[in-house]
Structures are given as C-alpha cells and as structure tokens.
C-alpha positions in Angstrom: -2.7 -22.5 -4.4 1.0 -22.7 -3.9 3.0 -19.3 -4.5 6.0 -18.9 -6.8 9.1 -16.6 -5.9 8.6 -15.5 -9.9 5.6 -13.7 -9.2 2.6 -15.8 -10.1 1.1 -18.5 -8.7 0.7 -22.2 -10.1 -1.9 -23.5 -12.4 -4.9 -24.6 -10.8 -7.1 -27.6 -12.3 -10.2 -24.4 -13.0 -7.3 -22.0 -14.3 -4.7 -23.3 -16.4 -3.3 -19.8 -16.8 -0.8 -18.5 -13.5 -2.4 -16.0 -12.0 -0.4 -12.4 -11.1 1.1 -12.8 -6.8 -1.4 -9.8 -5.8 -4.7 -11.2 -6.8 -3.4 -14.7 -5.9 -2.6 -13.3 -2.1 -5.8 -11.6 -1.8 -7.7 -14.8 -3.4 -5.7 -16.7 -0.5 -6.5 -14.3 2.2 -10.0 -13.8 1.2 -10.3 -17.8 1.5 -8.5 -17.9 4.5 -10.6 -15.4 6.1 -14.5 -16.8 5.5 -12.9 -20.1 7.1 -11.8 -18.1 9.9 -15.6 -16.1 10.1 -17.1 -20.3 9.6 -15.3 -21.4 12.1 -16.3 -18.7 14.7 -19.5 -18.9 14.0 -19.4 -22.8 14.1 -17.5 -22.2 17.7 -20.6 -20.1 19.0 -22.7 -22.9 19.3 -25.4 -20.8 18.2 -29.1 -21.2 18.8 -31.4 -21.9 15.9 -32.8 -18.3 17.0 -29.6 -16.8 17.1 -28.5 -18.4 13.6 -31.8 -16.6 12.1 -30.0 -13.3 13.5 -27.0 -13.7 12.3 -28.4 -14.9 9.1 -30.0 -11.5 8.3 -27.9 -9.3 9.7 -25.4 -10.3 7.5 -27.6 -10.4 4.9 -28.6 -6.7 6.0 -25.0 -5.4 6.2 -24.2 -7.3 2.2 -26.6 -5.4 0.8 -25.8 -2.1 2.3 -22.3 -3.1 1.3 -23.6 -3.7 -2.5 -25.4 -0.4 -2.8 -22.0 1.2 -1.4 -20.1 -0.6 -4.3 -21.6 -1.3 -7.2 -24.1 0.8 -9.7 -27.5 0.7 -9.1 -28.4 -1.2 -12.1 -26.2 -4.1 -11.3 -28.2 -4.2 -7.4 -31.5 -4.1 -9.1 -30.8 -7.2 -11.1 -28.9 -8.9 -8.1 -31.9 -8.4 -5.9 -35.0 -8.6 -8.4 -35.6 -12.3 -7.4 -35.6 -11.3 -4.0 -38.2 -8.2 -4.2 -40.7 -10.5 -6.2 -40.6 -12.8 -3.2 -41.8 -10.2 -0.8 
C-alpha cells in the first residue's frame, strides 16, 4: 500500500478502487502492528505450555472485546460453532 499526497491510496490487485488516506493509515497501522505483536511473541521463545496461555488468554480478552463492541446477535452467531463444541 503506497500513499498518495492526493488523499487516497493506490489500487491494490483485491481493490481496484483507491481507498480514502484515513482508512488506508489505519489499514496500514493495524498491519504494521499484529507484525509487531508476531514478532514479539515469536522473540519469547515461548514454551509449548506457555503458547497454550497465551493462546487463550487472547482468545479470552477477543471475546470480552466482541461483547463490548458488537450486538449480541452478531456474538451469538460468531460464537455458535464454538458453544456446540463444548
């Protein structure tokens, strides 16, 4: 994603359409930060045991985020596969 001084960024092979600077920047630093997150956690040298941790805590902490930010009705589909499981 390369930015334009005219406010929109260029085409992109899945969007042919330029996308407005904001949501561009915050697509970028969005990106820019889960490779950041990866690469700390890939830096940790973390245990099998302590990947399993981190692995549901965040999953914990995402879906206390979801209920925080989106209607119920969306959750309950989000999560229905993973109720039946259980």
């Amino acid at each position: 994603m390369n930015l334009d001084s005219d406010d929109h960024v260029e085409m992109t092979q899945a969007n042919p359409f330029p996308l407005p600077s904001p949501y561009a920047e915050a697509v970028l630093d969005s990106r820019q930060r889960a490779i950041a997150a990866r690469q700390m956690i890939d830096d940790a040298h973390l245990t099998p045991e302590q990947q399993l941790e981190l692995q549901s805590r965040i999953n914990s902490q995402f879906q206390i985020w979801l209920k925080s930010t989106y209607s119920h009705h969306y959750l309950v589909n989000l999560l229905r596969p993973t109720i039946n499981e259980a």
